[in-house]
C-alpha positions in Angstrom: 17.8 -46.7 -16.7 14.5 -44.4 -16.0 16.3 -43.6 -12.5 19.3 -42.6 -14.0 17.2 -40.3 -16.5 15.1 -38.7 -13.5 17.7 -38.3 -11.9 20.1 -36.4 -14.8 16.8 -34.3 -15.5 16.5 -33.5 -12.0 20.5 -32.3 -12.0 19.7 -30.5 -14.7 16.5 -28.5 -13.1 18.4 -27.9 -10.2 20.5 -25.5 -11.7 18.3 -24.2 -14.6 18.3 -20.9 -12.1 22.0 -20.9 -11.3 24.3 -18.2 -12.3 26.2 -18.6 -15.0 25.5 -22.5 -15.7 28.8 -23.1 -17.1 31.0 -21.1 -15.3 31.7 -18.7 -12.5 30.4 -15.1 -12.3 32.4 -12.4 -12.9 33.4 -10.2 -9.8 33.6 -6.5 -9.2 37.0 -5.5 -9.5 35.4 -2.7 -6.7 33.0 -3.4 -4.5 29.1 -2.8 -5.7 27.3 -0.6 -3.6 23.7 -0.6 -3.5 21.4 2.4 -1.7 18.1 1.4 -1.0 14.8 2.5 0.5 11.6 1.5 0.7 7.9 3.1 1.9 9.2 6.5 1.4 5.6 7.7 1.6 6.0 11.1 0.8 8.7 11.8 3.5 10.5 14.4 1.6 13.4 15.6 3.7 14.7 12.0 3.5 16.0 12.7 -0.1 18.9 15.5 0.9 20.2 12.5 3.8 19.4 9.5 1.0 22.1 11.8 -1.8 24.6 12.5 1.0 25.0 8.9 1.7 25.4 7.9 -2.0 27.8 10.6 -2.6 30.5 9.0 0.8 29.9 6.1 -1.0 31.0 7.2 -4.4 34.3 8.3 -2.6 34.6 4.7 -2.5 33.5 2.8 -5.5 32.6 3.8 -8.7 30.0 1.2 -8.8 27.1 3.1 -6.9 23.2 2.9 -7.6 19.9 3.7 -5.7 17.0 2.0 -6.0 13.3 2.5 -4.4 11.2 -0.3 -3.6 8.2 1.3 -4.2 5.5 3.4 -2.4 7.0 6.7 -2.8 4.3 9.2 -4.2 1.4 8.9 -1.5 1.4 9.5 2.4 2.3 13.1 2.4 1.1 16.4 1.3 3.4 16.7 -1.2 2.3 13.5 -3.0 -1.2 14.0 -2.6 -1.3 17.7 -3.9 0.3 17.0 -6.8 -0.8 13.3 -7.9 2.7 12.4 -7.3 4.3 14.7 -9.7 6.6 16.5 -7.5 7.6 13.3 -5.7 8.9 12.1 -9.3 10.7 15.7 -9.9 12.4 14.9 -6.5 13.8 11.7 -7.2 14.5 12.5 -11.1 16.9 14.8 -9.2 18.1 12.6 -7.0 18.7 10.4 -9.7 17.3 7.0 -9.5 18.8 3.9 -11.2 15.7 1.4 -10.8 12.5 1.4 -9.1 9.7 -0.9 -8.4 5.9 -0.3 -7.7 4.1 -0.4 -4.4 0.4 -0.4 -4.2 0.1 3.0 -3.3 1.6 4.0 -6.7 -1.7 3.2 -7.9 -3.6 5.3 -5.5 -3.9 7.8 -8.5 -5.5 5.7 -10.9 -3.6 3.6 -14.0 -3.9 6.5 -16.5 -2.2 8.5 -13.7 0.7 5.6 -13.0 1.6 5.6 -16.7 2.1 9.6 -16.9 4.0 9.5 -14.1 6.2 6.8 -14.8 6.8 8.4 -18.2 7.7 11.0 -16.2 10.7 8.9 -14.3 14.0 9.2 -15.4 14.8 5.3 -13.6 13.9 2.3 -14.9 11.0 0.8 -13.8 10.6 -3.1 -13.5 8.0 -5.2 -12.3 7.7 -8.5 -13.4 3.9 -9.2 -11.9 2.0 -6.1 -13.1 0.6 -8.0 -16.3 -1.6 -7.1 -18.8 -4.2 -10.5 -19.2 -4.8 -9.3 -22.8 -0.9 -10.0 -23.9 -0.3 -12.4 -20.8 2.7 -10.3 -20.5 4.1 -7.6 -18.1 3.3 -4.3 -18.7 6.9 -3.0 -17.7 9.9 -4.8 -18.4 10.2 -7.5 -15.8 14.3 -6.4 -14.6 17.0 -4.2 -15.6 20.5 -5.3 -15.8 23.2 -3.0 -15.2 26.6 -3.1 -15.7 29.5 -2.6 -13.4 32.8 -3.6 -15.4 32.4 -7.1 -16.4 29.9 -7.8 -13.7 26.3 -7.6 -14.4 23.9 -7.3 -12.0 19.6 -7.8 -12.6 17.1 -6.0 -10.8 13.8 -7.8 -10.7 10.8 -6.0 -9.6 7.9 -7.6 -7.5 4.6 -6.0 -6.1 1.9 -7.3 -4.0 -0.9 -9.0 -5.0 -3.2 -7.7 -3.0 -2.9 -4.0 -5.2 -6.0 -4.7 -6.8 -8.2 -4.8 -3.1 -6.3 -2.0 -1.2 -7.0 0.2 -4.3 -10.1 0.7 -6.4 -10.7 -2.9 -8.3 -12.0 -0.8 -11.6 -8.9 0.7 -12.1 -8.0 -2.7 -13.6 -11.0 -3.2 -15.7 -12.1 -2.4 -19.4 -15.4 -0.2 -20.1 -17.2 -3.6 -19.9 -15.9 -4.8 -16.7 -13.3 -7.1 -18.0 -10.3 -7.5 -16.1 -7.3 -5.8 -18.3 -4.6 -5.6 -15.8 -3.7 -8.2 -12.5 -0.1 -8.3 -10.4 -0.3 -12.6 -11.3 -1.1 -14.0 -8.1 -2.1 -17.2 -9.4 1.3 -19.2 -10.5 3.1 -16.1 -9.0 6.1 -18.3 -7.8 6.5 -19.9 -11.5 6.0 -16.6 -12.7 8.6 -15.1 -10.8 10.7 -18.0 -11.4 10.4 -17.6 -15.4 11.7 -13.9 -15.1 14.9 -15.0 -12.9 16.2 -17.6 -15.0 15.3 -15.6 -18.1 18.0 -12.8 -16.4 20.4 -15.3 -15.5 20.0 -16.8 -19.3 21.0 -12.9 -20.2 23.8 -13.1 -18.3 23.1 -11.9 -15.7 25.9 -12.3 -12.5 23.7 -11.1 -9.4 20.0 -10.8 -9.2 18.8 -9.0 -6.7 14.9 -8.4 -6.3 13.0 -5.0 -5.3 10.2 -6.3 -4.1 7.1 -4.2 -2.6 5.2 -7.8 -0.8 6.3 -7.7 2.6 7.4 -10.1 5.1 3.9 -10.2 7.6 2.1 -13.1 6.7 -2.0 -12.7 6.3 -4.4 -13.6 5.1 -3.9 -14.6 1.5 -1.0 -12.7 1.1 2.3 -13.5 -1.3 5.2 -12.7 1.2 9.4 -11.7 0.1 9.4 -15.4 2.5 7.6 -17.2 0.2 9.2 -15.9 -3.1 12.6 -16.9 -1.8 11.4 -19.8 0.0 9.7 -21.1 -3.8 12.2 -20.2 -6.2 16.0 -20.3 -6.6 18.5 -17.7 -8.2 18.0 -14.9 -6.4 21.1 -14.0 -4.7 19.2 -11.1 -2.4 15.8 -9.6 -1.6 15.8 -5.8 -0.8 11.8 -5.4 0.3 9.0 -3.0 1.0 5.4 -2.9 2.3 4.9 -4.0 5.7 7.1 -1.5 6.7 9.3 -3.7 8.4 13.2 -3.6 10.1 15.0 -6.3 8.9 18.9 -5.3 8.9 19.8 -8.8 7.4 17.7 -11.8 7.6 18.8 -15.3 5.8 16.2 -17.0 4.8 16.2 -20.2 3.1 15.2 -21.0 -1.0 13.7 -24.0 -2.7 17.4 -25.3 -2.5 17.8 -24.4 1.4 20.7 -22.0 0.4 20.6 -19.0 2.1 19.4 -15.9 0.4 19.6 -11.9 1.8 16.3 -10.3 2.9 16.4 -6.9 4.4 14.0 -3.6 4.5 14.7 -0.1 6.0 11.3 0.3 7.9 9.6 3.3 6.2 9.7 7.2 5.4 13.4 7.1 5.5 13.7 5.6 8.9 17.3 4.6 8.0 18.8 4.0 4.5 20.5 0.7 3.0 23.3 -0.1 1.6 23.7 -3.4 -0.1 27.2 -3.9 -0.9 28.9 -7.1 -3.7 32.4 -7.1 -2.8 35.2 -8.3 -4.7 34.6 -11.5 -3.4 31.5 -11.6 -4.2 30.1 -11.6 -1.3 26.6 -10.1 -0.3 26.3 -7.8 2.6 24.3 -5.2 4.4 23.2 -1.8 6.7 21.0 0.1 7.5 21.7 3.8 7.9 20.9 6.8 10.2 22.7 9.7 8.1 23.1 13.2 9.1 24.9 14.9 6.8 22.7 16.6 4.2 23.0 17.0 0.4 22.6 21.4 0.0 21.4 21.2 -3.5 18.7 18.2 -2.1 17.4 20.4 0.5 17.1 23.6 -1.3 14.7 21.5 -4.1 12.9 19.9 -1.6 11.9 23.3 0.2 11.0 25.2 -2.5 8.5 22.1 -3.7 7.0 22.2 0.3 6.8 25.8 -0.2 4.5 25.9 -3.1 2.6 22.8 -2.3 1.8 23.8 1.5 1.3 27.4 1.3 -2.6 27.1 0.1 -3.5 25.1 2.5 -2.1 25.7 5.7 -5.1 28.1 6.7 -6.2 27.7 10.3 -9.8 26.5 9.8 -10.7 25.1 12.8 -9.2 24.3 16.6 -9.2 20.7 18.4 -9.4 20.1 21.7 -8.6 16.3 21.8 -6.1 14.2 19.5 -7.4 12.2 16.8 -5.2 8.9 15.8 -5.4 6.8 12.7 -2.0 5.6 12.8 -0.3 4.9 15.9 3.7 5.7 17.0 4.2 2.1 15.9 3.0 2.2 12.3 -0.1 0.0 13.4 -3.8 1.3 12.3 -6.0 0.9 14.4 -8.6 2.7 12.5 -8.8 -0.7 10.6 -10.2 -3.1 13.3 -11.9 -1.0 15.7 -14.0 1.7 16.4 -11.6 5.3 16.2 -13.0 9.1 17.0 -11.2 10.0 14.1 -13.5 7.5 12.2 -16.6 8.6 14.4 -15.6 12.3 13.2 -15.3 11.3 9.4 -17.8 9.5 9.4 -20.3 11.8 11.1 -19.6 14.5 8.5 -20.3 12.1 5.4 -23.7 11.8 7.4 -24.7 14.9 8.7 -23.6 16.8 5.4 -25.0 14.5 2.9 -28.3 14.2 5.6 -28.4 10.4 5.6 -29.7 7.6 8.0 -26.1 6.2 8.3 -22.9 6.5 6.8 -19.8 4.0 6.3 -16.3 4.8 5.6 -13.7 1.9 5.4 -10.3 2.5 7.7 -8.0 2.1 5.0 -9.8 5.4 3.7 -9.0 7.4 7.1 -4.4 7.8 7.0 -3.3 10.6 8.8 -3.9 11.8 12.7 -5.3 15.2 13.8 -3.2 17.0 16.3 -4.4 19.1 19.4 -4.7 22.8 18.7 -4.8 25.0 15.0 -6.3 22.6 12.2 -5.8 23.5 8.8 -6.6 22.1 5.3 -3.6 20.6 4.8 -4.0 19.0 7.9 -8.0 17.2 6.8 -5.9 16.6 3.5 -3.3 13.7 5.5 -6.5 12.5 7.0 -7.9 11.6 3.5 -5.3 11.8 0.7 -6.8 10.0 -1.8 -9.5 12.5 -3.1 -12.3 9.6 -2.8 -15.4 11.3 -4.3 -18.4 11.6 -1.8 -21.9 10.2 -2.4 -25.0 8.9 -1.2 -27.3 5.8 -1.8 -29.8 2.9 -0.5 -29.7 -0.3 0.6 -32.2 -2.2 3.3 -31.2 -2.9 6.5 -30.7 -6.8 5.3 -27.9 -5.2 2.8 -26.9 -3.0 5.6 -26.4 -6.4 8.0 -24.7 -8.1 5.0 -22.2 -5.5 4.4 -21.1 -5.2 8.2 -20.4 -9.3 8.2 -18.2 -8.3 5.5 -16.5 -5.2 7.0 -15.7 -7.0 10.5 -14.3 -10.7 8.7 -10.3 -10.0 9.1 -11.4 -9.5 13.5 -9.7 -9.4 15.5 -6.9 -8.7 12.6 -6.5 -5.5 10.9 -8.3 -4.8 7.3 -8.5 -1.7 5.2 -12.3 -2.7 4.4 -12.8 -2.1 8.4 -16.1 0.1 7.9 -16.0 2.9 10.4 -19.6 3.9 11.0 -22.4 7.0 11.8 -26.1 6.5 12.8 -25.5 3.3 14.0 -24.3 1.1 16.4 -24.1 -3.5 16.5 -21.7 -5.7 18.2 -19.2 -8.2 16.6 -18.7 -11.9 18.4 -15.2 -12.7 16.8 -15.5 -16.3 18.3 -17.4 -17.3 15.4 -16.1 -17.9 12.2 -16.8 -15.1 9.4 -19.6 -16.2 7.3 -18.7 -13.5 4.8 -17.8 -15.2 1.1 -15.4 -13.5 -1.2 -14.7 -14.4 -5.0 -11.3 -15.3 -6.6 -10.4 -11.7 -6.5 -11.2 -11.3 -2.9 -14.2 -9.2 -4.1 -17.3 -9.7 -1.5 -20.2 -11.9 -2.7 -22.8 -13.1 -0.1 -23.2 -14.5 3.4 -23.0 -17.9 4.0 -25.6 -20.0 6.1 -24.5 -20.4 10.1 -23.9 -18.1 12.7 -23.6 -14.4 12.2 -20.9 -12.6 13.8 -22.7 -9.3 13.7 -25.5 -8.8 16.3 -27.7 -5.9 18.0 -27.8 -3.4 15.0 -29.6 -0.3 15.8 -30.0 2.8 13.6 -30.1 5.7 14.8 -33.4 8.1 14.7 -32.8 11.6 12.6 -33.2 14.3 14.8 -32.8 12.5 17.8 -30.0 10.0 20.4 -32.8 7.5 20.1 -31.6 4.1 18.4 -34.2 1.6 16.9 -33.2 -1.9 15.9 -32.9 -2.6 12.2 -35.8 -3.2 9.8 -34.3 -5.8 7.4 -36.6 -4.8 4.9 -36.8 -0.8 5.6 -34.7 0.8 3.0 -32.0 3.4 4.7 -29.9 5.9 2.8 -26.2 5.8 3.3 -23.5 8.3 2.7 -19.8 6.9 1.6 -17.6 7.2 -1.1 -18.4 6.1 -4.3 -15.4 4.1 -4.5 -16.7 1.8 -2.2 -20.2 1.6 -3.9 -19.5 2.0 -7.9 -15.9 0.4 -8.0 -16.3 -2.2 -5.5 -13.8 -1.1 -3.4 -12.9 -1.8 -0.1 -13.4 -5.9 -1.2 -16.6 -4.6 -2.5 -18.6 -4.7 1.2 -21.4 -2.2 -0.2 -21.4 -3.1 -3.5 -25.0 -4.2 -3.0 -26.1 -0.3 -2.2 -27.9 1.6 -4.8 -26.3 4.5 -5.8 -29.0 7.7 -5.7 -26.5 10.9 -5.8 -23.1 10.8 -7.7 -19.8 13.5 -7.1 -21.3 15.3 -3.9 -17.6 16.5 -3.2 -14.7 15.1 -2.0 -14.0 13.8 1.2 -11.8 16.6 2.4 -14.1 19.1 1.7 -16.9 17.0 3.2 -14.4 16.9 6.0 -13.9 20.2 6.1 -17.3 21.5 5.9 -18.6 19.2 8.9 -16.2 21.1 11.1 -16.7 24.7 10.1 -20.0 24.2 9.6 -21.7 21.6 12.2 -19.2 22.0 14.9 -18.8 25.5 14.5 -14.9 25.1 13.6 -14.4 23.4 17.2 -13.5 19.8 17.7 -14.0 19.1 21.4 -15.5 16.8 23.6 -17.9 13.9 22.4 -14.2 12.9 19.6 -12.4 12.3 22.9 -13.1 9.1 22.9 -14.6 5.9 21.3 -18.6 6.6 21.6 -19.8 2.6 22.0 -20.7 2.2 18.3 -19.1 -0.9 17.5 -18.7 -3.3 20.3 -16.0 -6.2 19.7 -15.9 -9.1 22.2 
């Protein structure tokens, strides 16, 4: 008898996230079309190619939307000049059904993220952003739309990892209470919750917008693992590691197969997800050319009046510098870069410190040979990070490097790119570094050290010494790494002396007009030997 009970409880679980328990869902009497993007990052000109597209389609079907999944208003002048506004006047124009959040929508901070999403005209859903004071999300967790007698859910997902690769205080009362988190622990019941609750709505297709990426590291929540632990979802239209997946089945809780696909990023091609009649799920990716007129003519007027002020010649380069390479990888973030030798130098010799440290997810865009102008220092730092200085002794300074070099020989955005010194990293040993529940660094642990032969350089001079563990050195950085434990809090054990120096572009900026004489030659051609990885 307890069997047979399991067993009809068991029955009855396994299709708690079905559609439609009871009967069948209702199908299109047209086909559903579905134009997607993700990890737009600012590329503007996409927007005029994204309309045209929608528009064919609407020859076709009635039932046309467009959807974003997230990261839209930073990676681009455009974004970063305006704090995301004229991204959001952009796509209010183009005219956005639903969007979900990347982690770069928080760049800005929250207060930002709210005006600007009062701002959008779409809906906005995300079921993890949650506010631990109500235990409940902060924006409605899906929209359902309506296409005849069909009714399709959009459920919005965003990484969990938001709260490292951005400033950790942004989440935090006055007090230093956590207010806001993206609910990474029971994230798959979580997310399961929100999908039944739109099937119980009615809800005939769900499709998620997800911003969590299909590379697997570190502690990351993947699109894999939400499909592979819950059930419901009929696809998964995803963002963040920038990814080309035309149409990949991957299996749920149930083993039935469920849709995953992303476009790659800054409008590298355009999706179209399409329900038939059938009901039957289906995708593209698409290369358009035509262009939308009334698109274009926005989006150059808004370039106009956003790059005009800065595009100044203030400098000439002899060499190239790279942060991001051809293939969307940064290798700013696991090993030693001129462009972070250059930013970091400036931080140093402007703010007249012993060293400085600058973490590589702080350093985005590359420096081309030839004119330089503001705009251009302005890709190189986009996020306005606030310049400062501080103390710490040169057993804070060893502490913090065991920390910065822990993801090697993988990539981290708390990579510390480094002036007035120089050490070596042994990657064959085992990080001693220990982080908190929210991945926020706390101590070194007892064994062996993976950071060795740390030297600090003499002021004045090319003459290194090796570190004093108990000298006290000042350090120049940003205060977000310092005051709002950024960067998984690496220097958060640095003394803060001088606050709001400047920001970093102007830092930037005055290094190279200044110190170099407006001439970036020689000694940024290369990697100078300050970190050594073996």
């Amino acid at each position: 008898m307890k069997k047979w009970l399991f067993s009809l409880l068991g029955l009855a679980a396994c299709f708690s996230g079905c559609k439609n328990i009871n009967n069948t869902p209702d199908l299109p009497k047209s086909p559903i079309v579905i134009v997607y993007e993700n990890d737009a990052h600012c590329a503007v000109d996409g927007y005029a190619r994204l309309v045209a597209l929608r528009e064919e389609q609407r020859q076709i079907t009635p039932y046309v939307s467009t959807v974003s999944c997230g990261d839209f208003i930073q990676g681009d002048l455009v974004g970063i000049a305006s704090q995301g506004e004229c991204i959001v006047d952009i796509m209010n124009h183009v005219g956005y059904d639903v969007i979900t959040f990347g982690n770069h929508e928080f760049d800005y901070g929250i207060k930002q993220l709210f005006h600007l999403m009062d701002k959008m005209n779409a809906s906005v859903v995300s079921a993890n952003f949650r506010d631990v004071r109500t235990n409940k999300s902060v924006f409605p967790s899906y929209k359902i739309i309506s296409y005849g007698d069909t009714d399709v859910a959009f459920i919005g997902f965003t990484t969990t990892t938001t709260p490292v690769n951005t400033s950790p205080n942004n989440y935090r009362d006055e007090e230093g209470n956590v207010i806001y988190d993206f609910s990474k622990v029971g994230f798959h019941e979580y997310a399961q919750s929100q999908i039944d609750a739109a099937r119980a709505e009615g809800a005939d297709f769900v499709i998620a917008l997800s911003h969590l990426g299909d590379a697997d590291n570190d502690d990351h929540l993947t699109s894999m693992s939400l499909i592979a632990n819950t059930k419901g979802l009929d696809a998964v239209l995803d963002g963040h590691s920038h990814s080309l997946i035309p149409c990949r089945m991957v299996p749920n809780c149930e083993g039935d197969s469920i849709l995953l696909t992303s476009t790659g990023q800054r409008f590298q091609n355009i999706g179209l997800l399409t329900i038939d009649t059938e009901g039957k799920i289906s995708c593209s990716l698409n290369k358009p050319q035509a262009i939308d007129e009334a698109t274009k003519v926005l989006v150059e007027g808004i370039k106009k009046n956003v790059v005009e002020p800065g595009a100044k010649v203030i400098a000439t380069s002899d060499v190239r510098l790279v942060a991001e390479d051809f293939f969307g990888n940064r290798p700013v973030r696991q090993q030693e870069m001129p462009i972070g030798n250059l930013c970091a130098d400036a931080f140093r010799q402007v703010l007249n410190t012993d060293v400085a440290m600058i973490n590589g997810g702080g350093i985005r865009g590359n420096l081309r040979r030839g004119e330089v102008t503001f705009n251009q220092l302005l890709s190189i730092f986009p996020f306005r990070n606030i310049a400062c200085t501080a103390t710490l002794t040169g057993q804070q300074l060893a502490d913090a490097l065991e920390c910065s070099v822990k993801s090697l020989p993988g990539s981290s955005g708390s990579f510390l790119q480094v002036s007035g010194l120089r050490f070596e990293v042994n990657t064959s040993i085992p990080s001693p570094a220990i982080f908190d529940e929210n991945n926020i660094f706390t101590h070194v642990g007892d064994g062996p050290r993976r950071v060795s032969n740390i030297y600090i350089k003499e002021k004045g001079s090319d003459n290194y010494r090796p570190i004093d563990p108990e000298r006290i050195y000042t350090l120049a950085s940003f205060n977000y790494l310092i005051k709002e434990l950024g960067g998984e809090g690496c220097l958060r054990y640095a003394t803060l002396q001088e606050d709001n120096l400047g920001k970093d572009v102007n830092i930037l900026a005055a290094y190279i007009e200044q110190n170099l004489k407006g001439h970036i030659g020689q000694p940024y051609e290369q990697a100078e030997g300050r970190i050594t990885i073996k």
